[in-house]
N, C-alpha and C positions, 0 to 999 in steps of 0.2 A: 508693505515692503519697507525696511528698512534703510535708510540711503546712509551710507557709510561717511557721506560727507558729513551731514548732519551730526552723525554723533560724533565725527572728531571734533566738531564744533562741540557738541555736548561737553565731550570731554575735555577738550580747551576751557571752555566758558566754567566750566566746573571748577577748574582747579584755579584757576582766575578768583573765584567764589572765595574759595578756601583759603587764598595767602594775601586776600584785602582785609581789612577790617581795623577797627577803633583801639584806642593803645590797651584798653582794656582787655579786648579781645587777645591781640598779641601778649598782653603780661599771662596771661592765663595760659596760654600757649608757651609761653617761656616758662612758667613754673612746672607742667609737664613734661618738657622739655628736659627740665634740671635734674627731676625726680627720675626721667628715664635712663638718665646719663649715670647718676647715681647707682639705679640697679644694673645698669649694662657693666661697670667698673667692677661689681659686688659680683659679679656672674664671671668675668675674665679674672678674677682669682679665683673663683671654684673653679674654673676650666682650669686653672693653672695647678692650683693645688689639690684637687679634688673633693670629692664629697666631704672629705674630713672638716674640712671650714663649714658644714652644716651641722646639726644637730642629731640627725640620723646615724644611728648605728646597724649592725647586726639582728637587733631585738627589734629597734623599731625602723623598719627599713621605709617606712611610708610617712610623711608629717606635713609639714605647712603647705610644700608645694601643690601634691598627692589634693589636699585636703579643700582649697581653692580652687583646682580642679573641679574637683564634685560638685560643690556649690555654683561654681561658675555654668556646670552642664545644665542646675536647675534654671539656675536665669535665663539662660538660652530658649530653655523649653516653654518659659512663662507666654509665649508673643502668643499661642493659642489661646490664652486667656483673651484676647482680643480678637481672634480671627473667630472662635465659634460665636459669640452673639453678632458678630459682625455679617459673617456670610453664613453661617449655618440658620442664623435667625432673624438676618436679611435685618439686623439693627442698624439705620441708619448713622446715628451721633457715634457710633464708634468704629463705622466701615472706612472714615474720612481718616483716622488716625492711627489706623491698622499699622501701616508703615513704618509706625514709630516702634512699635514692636519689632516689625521686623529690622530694625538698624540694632536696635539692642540685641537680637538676638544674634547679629554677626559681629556684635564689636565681644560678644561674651564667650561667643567661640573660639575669636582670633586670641583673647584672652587665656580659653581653655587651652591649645595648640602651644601657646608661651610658654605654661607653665606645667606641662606634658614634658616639652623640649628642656626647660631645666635642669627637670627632675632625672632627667637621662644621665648617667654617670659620664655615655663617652656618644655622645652628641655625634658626633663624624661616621656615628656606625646605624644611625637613622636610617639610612638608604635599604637595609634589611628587610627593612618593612613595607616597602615601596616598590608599588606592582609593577612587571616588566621586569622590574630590575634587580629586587630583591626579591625574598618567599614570606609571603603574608603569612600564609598557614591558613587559608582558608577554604571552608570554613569550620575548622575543628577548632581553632583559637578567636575567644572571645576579646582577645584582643584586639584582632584582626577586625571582627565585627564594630567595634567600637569606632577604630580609626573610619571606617567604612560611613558607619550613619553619621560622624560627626562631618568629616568632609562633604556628604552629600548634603545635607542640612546646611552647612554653612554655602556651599553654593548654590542652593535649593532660595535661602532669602535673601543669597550676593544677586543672584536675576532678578527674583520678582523687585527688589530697592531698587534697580538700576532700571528694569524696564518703565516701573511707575511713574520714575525722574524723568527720564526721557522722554514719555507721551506727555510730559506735563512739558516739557519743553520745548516742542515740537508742536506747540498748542493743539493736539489729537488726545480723547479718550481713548484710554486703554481698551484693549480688545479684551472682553470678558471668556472668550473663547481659549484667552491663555492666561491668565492669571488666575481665573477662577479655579481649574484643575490644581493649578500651582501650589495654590491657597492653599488651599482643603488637602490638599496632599499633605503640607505640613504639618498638619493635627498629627496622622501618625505619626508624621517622623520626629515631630517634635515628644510625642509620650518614646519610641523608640530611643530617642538620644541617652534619656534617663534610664529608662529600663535597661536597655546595654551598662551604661556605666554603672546599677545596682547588679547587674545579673554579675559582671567581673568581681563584685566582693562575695556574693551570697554564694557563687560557684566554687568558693574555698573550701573544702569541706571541712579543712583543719584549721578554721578561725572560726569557732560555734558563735562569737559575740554578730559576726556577720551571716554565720550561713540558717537565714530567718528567711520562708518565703513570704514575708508580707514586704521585705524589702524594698521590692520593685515601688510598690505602691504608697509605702513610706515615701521614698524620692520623690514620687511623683505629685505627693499632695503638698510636700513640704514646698517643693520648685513652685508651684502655683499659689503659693504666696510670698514666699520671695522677691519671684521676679516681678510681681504685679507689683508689689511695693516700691518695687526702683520706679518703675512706672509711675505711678499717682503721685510722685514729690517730681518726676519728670516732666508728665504734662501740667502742672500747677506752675515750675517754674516757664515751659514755654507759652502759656497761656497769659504770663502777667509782662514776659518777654519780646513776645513775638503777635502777630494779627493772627495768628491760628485758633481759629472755632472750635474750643475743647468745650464743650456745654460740662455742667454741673450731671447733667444725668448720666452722661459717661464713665465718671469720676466714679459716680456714687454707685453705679452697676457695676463697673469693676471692684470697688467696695463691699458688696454683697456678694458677690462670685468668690471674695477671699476670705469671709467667712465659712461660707461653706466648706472648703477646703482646710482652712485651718483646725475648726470643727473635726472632720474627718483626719486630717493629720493628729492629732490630739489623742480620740478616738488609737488610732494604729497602736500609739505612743504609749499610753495604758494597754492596751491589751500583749504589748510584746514585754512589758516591763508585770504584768502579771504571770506570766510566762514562767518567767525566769525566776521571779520570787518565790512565787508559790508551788513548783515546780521543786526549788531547791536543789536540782544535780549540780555537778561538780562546773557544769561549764556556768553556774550563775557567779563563779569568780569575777568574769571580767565588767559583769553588771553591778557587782558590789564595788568593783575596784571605779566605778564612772561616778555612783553616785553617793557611798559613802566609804571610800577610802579603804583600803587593806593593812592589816595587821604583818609584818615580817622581820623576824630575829628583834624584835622590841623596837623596830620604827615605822611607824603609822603614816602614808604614804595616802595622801590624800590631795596631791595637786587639781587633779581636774573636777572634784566635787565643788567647789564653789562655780567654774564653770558651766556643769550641769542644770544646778538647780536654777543656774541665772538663765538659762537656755529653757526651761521648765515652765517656771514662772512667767519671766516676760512673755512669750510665746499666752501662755491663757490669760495674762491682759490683755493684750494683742485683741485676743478671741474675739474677752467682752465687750472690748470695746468698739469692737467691727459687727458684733453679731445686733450691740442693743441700735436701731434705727437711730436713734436723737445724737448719739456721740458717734456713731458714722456719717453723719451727715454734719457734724461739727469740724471744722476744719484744723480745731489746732486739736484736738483729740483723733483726729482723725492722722493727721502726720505723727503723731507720736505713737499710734501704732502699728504706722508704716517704720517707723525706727524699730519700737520694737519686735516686731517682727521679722525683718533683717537680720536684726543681732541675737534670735532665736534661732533662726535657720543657720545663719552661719556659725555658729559656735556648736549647731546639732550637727553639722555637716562637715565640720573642720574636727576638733578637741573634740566632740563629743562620737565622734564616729571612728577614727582613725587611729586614735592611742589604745581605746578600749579592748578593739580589735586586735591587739600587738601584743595589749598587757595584761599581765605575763606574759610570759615566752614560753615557746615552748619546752623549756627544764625548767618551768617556775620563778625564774629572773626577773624583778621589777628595773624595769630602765625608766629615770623619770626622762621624758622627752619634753624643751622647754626650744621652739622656734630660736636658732642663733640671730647673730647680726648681718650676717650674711641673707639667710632666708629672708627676713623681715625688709633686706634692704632689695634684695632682688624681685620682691612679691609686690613690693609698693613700686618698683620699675614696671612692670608687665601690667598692674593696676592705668598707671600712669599713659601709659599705651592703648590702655582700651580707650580711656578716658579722654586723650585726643582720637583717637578715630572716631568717635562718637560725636565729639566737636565738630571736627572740620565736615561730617557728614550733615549734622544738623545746619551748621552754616551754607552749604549748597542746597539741601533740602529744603529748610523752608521758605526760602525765596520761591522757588519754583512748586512749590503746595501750593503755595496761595496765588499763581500764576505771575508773579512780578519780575520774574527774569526767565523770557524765554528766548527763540531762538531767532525773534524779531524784537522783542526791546534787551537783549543781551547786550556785555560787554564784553573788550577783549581782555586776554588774562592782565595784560599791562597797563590797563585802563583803571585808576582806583575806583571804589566802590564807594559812596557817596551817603549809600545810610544801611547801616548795619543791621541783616534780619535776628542775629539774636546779639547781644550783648554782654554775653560769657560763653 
C-alpha cells in the first residue's frame, strides 16, 4: 500500500533533486532555458500572425513540424528495444537500465504533443478533439486513434518511471505483479504508436508516394534504430558521468539488435524503391522528384536529392559498420554510426518523407518547400524542452537507481545538494 505521505515526500525530495546542483549543471539548464524562450517568442508570432510566417503553403500543407513529429514517434517506440531482452529474455545487464528507456520515451512524446500543438493553425480549437468535451470521431478517425495510443503510451511509461522511482525511494523492491504486466504491455503499444502515425499517411489514398503497405513496417524498423542510437551515446555518456553499472555487453547487444533492424529497414528501403522504378506508372513522379530531381518548363528542381542520397548512404554505413563485430564493438566507430544513423533516419522521416508525399500537387505544381526561420526556431524550442525534462529526470533518477537518496538519507527541497549525481 502506498502511503501518500511518503510520496509527497517523494515528490518534495524530487524536486529538491532537480533545482540543486553544480554551476555546470545550472549553465546547461540556462542555455535550455534561452533556446526555449527563443522558440516560445518564434511561436507568439505565428500565433499572431499565422501560419504565413512558416514555410507551409496550400501544396505543401505538412513540413518541418509534421516531420519531427514522425521521427519523434520512432524514438518514443525505441524503449522496447530494451524491454524485450530485458524481460522477454529475462536479460539481466539490460533489465537494470530498462528505465532509461522509458524516460526517453516520455521526454519524446512530450516532444511529439509540442510539435503536434504547433503545427495546429488555431491552437484554442484543440478542445474538439478532447473526449467529454469535444467529438474525437471515434473510431472512424485515424486521427482519433492516434491521439489515443500516443496519450496512453505516454502515461503507460509516465507510471512505470515514477512507480520504479518511488520503490527505490521507499527503500522496497518493485512488485513484479505490476510492473511486469506494465512492461510487456508496452511492446505493443509501443509498435502501435508507430503503426497508427504510418497508418494516417498510407490511409491517403490520394498521396500514392505514401499510400505503400510496407509503410507501417518501414517506421517501425527505422524507429528501432533511431531511437537506440540516442540510447548507446546516452548510456556511454552516464556511464562515464554517473556510478550507474552500464556493462559493455549491454551496449554491445543493443548494437546488434540495431543491426538487425537497420538490415531489415534497408531491405524495405530497396524493395519499395524497386516498386516504383521498375514499375514505372505515373505515380513514380514523386520518387523521381526525391531522388533525382524533376524536369518543369526548363527548371530542374532538385532540392531534396542531395538530402536523399545523404539519408541513403549514411544509413548503409551505419549498417556496415554495426553489422561487422570488430567496428561494433569499437567505440569510436561505433558512435559514429550512432550519428549516422540518426541523421539517416531523420532526414528519411523529416525531407525525405513529407515533401515527396506533397510534390507535386495535385494540378502538377512544384512548391519548393525550404523550413523558415520561424519553424527552425520554434523546433529547436520544443527540442530544447525535451531536452530539459530529460535532465532534470536523470538528475532525480539516478541518485535514487543506485540507492543514494532515499526516503531515510534524503533531503529537503531547500537543503543544497552536496555532490552531483550527473554533471550535465
Amino acid at each position: 500500500m502506498i502511503s501518500l505521505r511518503n510520496f509527497k515526500n517523494f515528490i518534495v525530495d524530487t524536486v529538491g533533486l532537480m533545482v540543486h546542483g553544480s554551476r555546470l549543471y545550472y549553465a546547461w539548464v540556462g542555455f535550455l532555458l534561452l533556446l526555449i524562450a527563443v522558440g516560445g517568442i518564434a511561436y507568439l508570432n505565428q500565433l499572431n500572425s499565422g501560419l504565413i510566417v512558416t514555410s507551409m503553403r496550400d501544396q505543401v500543407s505538412w513540413g518541418f513540424y509534421i516531420g519531427n513529429f514522425t521521427f519523434l514517434v520512432g524514438v518514443a517506440a525505441a524503449s522496447i528495444m530494451l524491454v524485450i531482452p530485458a524481460y522477454i529474455y529475462d536479460w539481466a545487464p539490460i533489465k537494470e537500465i530498462t528505465i532509461l528507456g522509458e524516460m526517453l520515451a516520455v521526454t519524446a512524446l512530450i516532444m511529439c504533443l509540442g510539435f503536434v500543438m504547433v503545427d495546429i493553425g488555431r491552437p484554442d480549437r484543440f478542445w474538439h478533439i478532447m473526449p467529454l468535451v469535444g467529438r474525437l470521431n471515434w473510431p472512424q478517425s485515424m486521427l482519433a486513434w492516434d491521439v489515443i495510443v500516443l496519450n496512453l503510451y505516454l502515461l503507460l511509461n509516465w507510471f512505470v518511471v515514477t512507480y520504479l522511482l518511488f520503490s527505490s525511494y521507499v527503500e522496497k523492491h518493485y512488485n513484479k505483479k505490476i510492473v511486469l504486466p506494465l512492461v510487456l504491455l508496452s511492446i505493443p503499444m509501443a509498435v502501435s504508436i508507430h503503426t497508427v502515425t504510418a497508418y494516417l499517411y498510407n490511409g491517403l489514398a490520394s498521396r500514392p508516394f505514401w499510400n505503400s503497405a510496407i509503410l507501417a513496417p518501414r517506421f517501425l524498423a527505422s524507429a528501432f534504430c533511431s531511437g537506440p542510437a540516442v540510447l548507446l551515446i546516452l548510456l556511454q555518456v552516464l556511464r562515464r558521468t554517473t556510478r550507474l553499472k552500464i556493462t559493455d555487453a549491454a551496449i554491445f547487444k543493443i548494437a546488434e539488435l540495431m543491426a538487425y533492424t537497420m538490415g531489415f529497414n534497408l531491405f524495405l528501403t530497396a524493395a519499395e524503391s524497386f516498386k516504383e522504378l521498375y514499375s514505372g506508372t505515373e505515380h513514380m513522379v514523386y520518387f523521381q522528384y526525391l531522388l533525382f530531381g524533376l524536369e518543369k518548363n526548363g527548371v530542374h528542381y532538385n532540392t531534396l536529392v542531395p538530402f536523399a542520397w545523404a539519408s541513403i548512404i549514411t544509413g548503409f554505413i551505419a549498417f556496415l559498420l554495426f553489422l561487422i563485430p570488430k567496428t561494433r564493438m569499437n567505440w569510436t566507430t561505433l558512435n559514429i554510426g550512432c550519428v549516422l544513423i540518426y541523421a539517416s533516419v531523420y532526414i528519411e522521416k523529416g525531407m525525405g518523407l513529407i515533401i515527396p508525399g506533397l510534390t507535386p500537387d495535385a494540378l502538377g505544381e512544384i512548391y519548393v518547400y525550404r523550413p523558415s526561420f520561424t519553424e527552425v526556431a520554434v523546433a529547436a524550442g520544443i527540442f530544447s524542452l525535451g531536452a530539459l525534462v530529460f535532465t532534470v529526470m536523470l538528475k532525480a533518477a539516478v541518485p535514487m537507481m543506485l540507492g543514494e537518496f532515499t526516503i531515510t538519507r534524503g533531503r529537503k527541497a531547500s537543503e543544497p545538494v552536496e555532490a552531483d549525481p550527473i554533471q550535465a
